[in-house]
C-alpha positions, 0 to 999 in steps of 0.5 A: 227207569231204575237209579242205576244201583237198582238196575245193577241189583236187579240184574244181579237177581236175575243173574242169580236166577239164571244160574250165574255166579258173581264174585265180587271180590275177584283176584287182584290178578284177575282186577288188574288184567282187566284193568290193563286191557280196559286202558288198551282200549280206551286209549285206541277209542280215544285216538279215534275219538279226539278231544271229546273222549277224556271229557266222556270218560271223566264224565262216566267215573264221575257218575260211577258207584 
């Protein structure tokens, strides 16, 4: 199994590969539509969820690169 920056650079060659183009460093526009519905569906997922859910996330941004 990859550490988790070498699976995202392998995925991003393979992309490459097939064609696919990655900005990374879209609009901030684009950044804070993607923000906002990311939240939207986090706070329904958690609604569902319960009190496990904010335990998950901060788990997740704690991992994050």
């Amino acid at each position: 199994m990859l550490a988790p920056r070498d699976q995202i650079a392998e995925n991003y060659q393979r992309m490459g590969q097939n064609g696919v183009t990655i900005d990374s460093s879209p609009a901030p526009s684009v950044v804070e539509a993607l923000r906002t519905s990311a939240a939207t569906v986090q706070r329904a997922w958690c609604t569902r969820s319960g009190s496990i859910c904010g335990q998950i996330l901060d788990a997740y941004r704690a991992g994050k690169p």
